[in-house]
C-alpha positions in Angstrom: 0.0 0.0 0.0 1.7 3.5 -1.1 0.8 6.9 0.3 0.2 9.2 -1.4 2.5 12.3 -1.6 2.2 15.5 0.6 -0.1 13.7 3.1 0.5 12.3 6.6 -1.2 9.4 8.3 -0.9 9.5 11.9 -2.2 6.2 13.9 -3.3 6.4 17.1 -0.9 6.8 19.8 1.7 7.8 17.6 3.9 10.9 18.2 3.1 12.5 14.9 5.3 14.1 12.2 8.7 15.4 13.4 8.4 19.6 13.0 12.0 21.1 12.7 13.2 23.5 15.0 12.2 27.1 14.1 14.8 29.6 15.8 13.3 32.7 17.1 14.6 36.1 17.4 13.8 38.0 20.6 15.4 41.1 20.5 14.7 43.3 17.3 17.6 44.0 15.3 18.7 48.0 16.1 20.5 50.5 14.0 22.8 52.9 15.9 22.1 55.1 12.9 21.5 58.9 15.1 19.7 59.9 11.8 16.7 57.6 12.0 15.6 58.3 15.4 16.2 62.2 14.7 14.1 61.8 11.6 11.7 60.5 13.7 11.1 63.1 16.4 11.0 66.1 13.9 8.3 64.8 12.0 4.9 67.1 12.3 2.6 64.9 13.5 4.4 64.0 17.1 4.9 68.3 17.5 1.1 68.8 16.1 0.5 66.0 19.5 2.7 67.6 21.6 1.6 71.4 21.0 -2.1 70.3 21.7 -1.5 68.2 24.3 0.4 71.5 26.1 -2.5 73.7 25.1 -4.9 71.8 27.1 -2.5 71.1 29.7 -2.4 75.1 29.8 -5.9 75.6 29.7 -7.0 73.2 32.2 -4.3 75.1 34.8 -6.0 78.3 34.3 -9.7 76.6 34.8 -8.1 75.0 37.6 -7.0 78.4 39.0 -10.3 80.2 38.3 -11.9 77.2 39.6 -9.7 77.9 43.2 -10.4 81.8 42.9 -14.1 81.1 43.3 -13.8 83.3 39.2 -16.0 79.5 38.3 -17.4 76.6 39.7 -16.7 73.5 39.3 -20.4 73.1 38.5 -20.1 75.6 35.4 -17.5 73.8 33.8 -19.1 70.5 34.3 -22.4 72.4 32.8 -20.7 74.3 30.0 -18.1 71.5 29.0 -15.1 73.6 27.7 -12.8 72.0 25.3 -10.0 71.7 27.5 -12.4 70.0 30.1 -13.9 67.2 27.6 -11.0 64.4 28.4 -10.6 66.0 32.3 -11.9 63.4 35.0 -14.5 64.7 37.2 -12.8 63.7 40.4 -9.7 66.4 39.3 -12.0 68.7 39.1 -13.7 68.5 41.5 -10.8 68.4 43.9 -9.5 71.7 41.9 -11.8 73.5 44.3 -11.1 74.8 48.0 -11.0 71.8 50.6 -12.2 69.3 48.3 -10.1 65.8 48.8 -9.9 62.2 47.6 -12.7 61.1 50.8 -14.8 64.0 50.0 -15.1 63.7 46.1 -16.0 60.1 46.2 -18.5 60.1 48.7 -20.0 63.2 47.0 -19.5 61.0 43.5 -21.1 57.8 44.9 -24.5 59.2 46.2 -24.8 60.5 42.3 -23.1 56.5 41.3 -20.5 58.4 39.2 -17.4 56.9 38.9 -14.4 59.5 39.6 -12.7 58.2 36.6 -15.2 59.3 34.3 -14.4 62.1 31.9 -16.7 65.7 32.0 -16.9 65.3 28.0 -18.8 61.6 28.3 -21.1 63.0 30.6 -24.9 62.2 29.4 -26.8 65.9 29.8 -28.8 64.2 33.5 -25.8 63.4 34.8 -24.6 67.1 34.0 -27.7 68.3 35.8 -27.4 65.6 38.6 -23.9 66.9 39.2 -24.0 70.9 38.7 -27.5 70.7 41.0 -25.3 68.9 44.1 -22.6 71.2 43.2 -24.7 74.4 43.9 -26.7 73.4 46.5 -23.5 71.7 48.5 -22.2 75.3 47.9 -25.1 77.2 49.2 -24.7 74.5 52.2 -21.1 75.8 53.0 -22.0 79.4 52.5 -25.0 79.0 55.2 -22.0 77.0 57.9 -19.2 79.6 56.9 -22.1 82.9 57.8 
């Protein structure tokens, strides 16, 4: 009985068909070329990412800082939703404002089951409302102790 070419009959029990050893490179081969990793960083896209990324670094400082003033509230921003605020989490800014902690932002977070993690731009419009509403009247609250 022949077989026929290009196939393999395994019986039972049998090891099966010897597989060579493939070699395997871990570590990728690297040029010490200085020109291709300088190439690299001047390109316009990376600086484009870099120069937005410090813009909104920038402008989240100074909402921060008008935000600590008492210029806005934190309820505002959440509200109006700036550009610079969209990828901000609400537990940073809400402990931008005057005695406002880790312990205090998540129990004010977790009687609205908001996670402090979640970012002011993927707020749905209730939660907004939920939020900016607590906001102001925990405000008005403070106001009524400090008087």
């Amino acid at each position: 009985m022949s077989k026929p070419e290009g196939r393999v009959t395994l019986l039972a029990g049998s090891p099966g068909p010897a597989v060579p050893p493939v070699r395997v490179r871990l570590q990728p081969k690297v040029s010490h070329d200085m020109t291709q990793t300088a190439a690299k960083i001047s390109e316009p896209q990376p600086l484009r990412a870099l120069e937005r990324a410090n813009e909104i670094r920038l402008a989240r400082a100074q909402i921060k800082r008008r935000i600590a003033l008492g210029e806005v509230s934190a309820a505002e921003v959440i509200l109006e939703c700036p550009a610079a605020a969209k990828s901000w989490s609400v537990g940073e800014l809400l402990m931008s404002q005057r005695r406002w902690g880790t312990k205090r932002c998540r129990k004010f977070l977790s009687r609205s089951s908001i996670v402090e993690t979640k970012q002011v731009g993927t707020l749905t419009d209730r939660q907004r409302q939920l939020l900016a509403g607590s906001l102001q009247s925990s405000e008005v609250g403070e106001i009524e102790l400090v008087a």
